[in-house]
C-alpha positions, 0 to 999 in steps of 0.5 A, a space after each residue: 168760761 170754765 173758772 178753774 180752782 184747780 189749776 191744770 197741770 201741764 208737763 213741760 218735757 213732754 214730746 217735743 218739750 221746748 217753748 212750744 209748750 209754754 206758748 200755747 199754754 199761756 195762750 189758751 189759759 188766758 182765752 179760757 180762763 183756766 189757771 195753769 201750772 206748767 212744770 219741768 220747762 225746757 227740761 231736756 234743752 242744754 239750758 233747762 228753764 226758761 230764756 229771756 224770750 220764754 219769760 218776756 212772751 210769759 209776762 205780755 201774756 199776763 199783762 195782756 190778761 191782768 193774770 198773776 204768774 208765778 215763778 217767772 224767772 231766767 232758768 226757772 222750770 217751773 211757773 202757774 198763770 192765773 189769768 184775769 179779763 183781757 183788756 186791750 191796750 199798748 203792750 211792750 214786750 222787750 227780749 233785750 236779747 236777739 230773743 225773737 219778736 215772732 215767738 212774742 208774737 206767736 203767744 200773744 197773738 191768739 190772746 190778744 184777739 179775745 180781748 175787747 178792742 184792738 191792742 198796739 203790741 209793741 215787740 223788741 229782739 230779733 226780728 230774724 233770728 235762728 230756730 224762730 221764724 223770720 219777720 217777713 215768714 210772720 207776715 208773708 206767711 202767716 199771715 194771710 193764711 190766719 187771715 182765714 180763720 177770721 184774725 187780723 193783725 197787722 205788722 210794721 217792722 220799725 227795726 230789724 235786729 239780728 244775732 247777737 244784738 237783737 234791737 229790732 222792733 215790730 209795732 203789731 196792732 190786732 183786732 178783737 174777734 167775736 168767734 174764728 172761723 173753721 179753715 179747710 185747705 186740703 187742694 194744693 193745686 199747682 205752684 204759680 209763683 216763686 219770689 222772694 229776697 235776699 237780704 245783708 244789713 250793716 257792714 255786709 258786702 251787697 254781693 253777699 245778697 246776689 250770691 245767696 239768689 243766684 244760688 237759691 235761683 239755680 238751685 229751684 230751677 233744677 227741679 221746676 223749669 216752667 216758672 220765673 223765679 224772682 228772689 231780690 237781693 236787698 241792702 238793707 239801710 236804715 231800718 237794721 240794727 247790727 249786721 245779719 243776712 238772709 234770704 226768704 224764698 216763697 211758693 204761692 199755688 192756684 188755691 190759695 196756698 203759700 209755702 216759704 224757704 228761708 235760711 239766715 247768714 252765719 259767720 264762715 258760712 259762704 253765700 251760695 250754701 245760705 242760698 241753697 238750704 232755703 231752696 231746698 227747704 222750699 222744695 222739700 216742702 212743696 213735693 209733699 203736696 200738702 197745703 202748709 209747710 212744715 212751719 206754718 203747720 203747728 201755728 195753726 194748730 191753736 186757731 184750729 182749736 179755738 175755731 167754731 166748727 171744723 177744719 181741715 188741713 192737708 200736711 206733709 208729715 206731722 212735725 213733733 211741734 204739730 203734735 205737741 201743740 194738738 196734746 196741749 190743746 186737747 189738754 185745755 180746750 174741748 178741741 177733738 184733733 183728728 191725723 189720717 193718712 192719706 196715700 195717693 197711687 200716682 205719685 207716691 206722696 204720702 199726705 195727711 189730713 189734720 181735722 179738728 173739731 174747734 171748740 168754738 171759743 166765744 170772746 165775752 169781752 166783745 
């Protein structure tokens, strides 16, 4: 444990210079030890400094690592974390926004695995929220692929909650690790499945949930004939707070890989278009013949990092967030990162193959 006097200095503007940076800041101090001071947050964002959800994700992770933080407040640009031992316990982090509750998630998952015993880590906002992953991308996504590296968590949504409101609540309990192991993905095989579900909650018409599927339906079985495609549309009942739609499509592949589509209702917007941009995505993100989508990419830049040996990654194109989140992990972590591109003659796709040699963080609280 290296126990820095000096803080390290992160920019917050740098390359993709949004919340990203913060998360994964945070993260990664509270594993190593060192304190960091991050300045010019969200600097070039409409409105600069820190949002209700940056600051609650701040605050877990300083709980979680009896850390001091300073300068944590709404619109702040700049802020230092002292972290301290990481000690599992129940933890509540609420956004009281539709602040998304995956973005909590995201920064105190890696945290809470380096801690000496499970943690119950109880988060409130939005569950499926706008430039955020959705809930059930966490889970049918994530998820099993972390599962990879060694982490285990798991996710009960309690409440969905949507834009405006948020009120949506995720009970998330994850197990401590000695180490994480390196991850190789780098066959993609053949697409064998394609499922998913469309969604309305509250006062949503159920035809709302039809149309976005039968859209998305359409829209896949122009490109891939050979398969049955199987999206659900759902009502959802009890377990949503406030009116939301949405649909989550996902392709799984013969190794082991899983890729997601999704999209989420706004007023005005017709059904069949919420519909067709999930379908679409998933497509753009399954012609590459890469191993992860573009959103799974950057998430597991961090447990790349702090993996003991090396892993490698099979990409479509490496997104800003990927190379934002590798610059501040080879920022705070011993982690060498390695892009190469790959140019295959046969079908003109253009991969590339992110390789990581982790720096092997070893959890002294276990």
């Amino acid at each position: 444990m290296k126990m820095d006097s000096e803080a390290v200095e992160i920019d917050g503007s740098v390359m993709e210079g949004g919340g990203q940076i913060l998360r994964v800041s945070a993260a990664l101090s509270c594993i190593i030890g060192s304190s960091i001071k991050i300045t010019k947050i969200r600097a070039g964002r409409s409105t600069p400094g820190l949002r209700p959800q940056h600051l609650t994700g701040l605050q877990l992770v300083s709980d979680l690592c009896s850390g001091s933080l300073q300068g944590a407040s709404i619109g702040s640009t700049d802020i230092s974390l002292t972290p301290g031992k990481t000690r599992a316990g129940n933890y509540t982090a609420d956004t009281q926004t539709a602040g998304s509750v995956c973005l909590l998630l995201q920064v105190a998952l890696p945290c809470a695995l380096y801690a000496d015993a499970a943690s119950q880590l109880c988060l409130k906002g939005g569950t499926n929220a706008e430039m955020a992953p959705q809930i059930d991308y966490t889970i049918k996504v994530f998820k099993p692929i972390v599962e990879k590296f060694g982490v285990h968590f798991d996710c009960d949504i309690r409440m969905r909650g949507f834009y405006p409101k948020g009120g949506g609540e995720v009970m998330v309990t994850v197990n401590p690790v000695k180490e994480l192991t390196p991850v190789t993905m780098t066959e993609r095989g053949n697409i064998t499945k394609i499922y998913g579900r469309a969604y309305v909650a509250g006062v949503l018409p159920f035809k709302l949930a039809k149309d976005m599927s039968a859209a998305a339906v359409r829209t896949i079985r122009k490109e891939i004939k050979e398969l049955y495609i199987n999206i659900q549309p759902q009502q959802e009942k009890e377990k949503a707070c406030g009116n939301g739609n949405g649909i989550l499509i996902i392709a799984e592949s013969s190794t082991g890989c899983i890729f997601a589509g999704s999209a989420l209702g706004k007023k005005g917007v017709y059904a069949d278009k919420v519909g067709i941009e999930a379908a679409e995505m998933l497509l753009k993100n399954i012609r590459h013949n890469g191993c992860v989508d573009e959103f799974l990419q950057d998430q597991l830049i961090i447990f790349m990092a702090l993996a003991k040996g090396t892993s490698r990654i099979r990409t479509g194109a490496v997104t800003l967030h990927t190379q934002t989140a590798i610059h501040i992990a080879e920022q705070l972590t011993q982690a060498k990162f390695t892009i190469t591109k790959c140019e295959d003659e046969l079908s003109r796709n253009i991969t590339y193959i992110i390789e990581c040699q982790g720096s092997g963080a070893v959890n002294p609280n276990l």
